[in-house]
N, C-alpha and C positions, 0 to 999 in steps of 0.2 A: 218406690220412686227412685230413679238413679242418683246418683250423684255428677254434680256438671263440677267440672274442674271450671276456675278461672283464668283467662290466658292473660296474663300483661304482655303485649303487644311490643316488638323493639323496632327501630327505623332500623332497617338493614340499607336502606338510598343514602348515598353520602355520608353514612360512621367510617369515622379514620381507626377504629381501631380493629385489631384482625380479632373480637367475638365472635363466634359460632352463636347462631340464632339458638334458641331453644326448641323449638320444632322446623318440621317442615311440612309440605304439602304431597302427598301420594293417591293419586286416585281420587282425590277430592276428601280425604281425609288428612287428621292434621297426625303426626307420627312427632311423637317427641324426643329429644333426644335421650343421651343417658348424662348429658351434661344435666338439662331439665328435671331428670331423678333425682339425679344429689342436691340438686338445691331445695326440692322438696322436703327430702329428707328421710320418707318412706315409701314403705312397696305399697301400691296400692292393690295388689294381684289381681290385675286382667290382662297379663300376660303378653306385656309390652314387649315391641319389638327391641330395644336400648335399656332392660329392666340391670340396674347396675348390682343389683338385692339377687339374682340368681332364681325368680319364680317362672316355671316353667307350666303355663296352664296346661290341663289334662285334656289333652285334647279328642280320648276316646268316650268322655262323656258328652260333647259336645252342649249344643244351648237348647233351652228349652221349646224352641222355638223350631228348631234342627236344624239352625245359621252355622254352619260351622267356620264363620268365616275367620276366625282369629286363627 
């Protein structure tokens, strides 16, 4: 079973302050940032685009499925 991250949600409409959201949207996917990493706290290795921990997925084994789309 995978594991689902939980997103807490920020008003980016109307904050007077200059935060960077923690994700954003690409292709209908949500992309987090590397701000979002560190607050986490750890890598979770699946080879995030903003991964601030340095994991670089292998990408000549690809997925079991043969998605190689990361």
């Amino acid at each position: 079973m995978a594991n689902f991250i939980r997103i807490k949600k920020k008003s980016v409409e109307g904050s007077t302050s200059k935060e960077q959201p923690d994700y954003y949207k690409e292709n209908g996917l949500l992309v987090f940032t590397e701000k979002y990493h560190q607050k986490r706290g750890y890598c979770c290795e699946s080879g995030c685009r903003h991964c601030p921990y340095g994991f670089e997925k292998d990408k000549s084994k690809g997925s079991p499925d043969g998605n190689n789309s990361f």
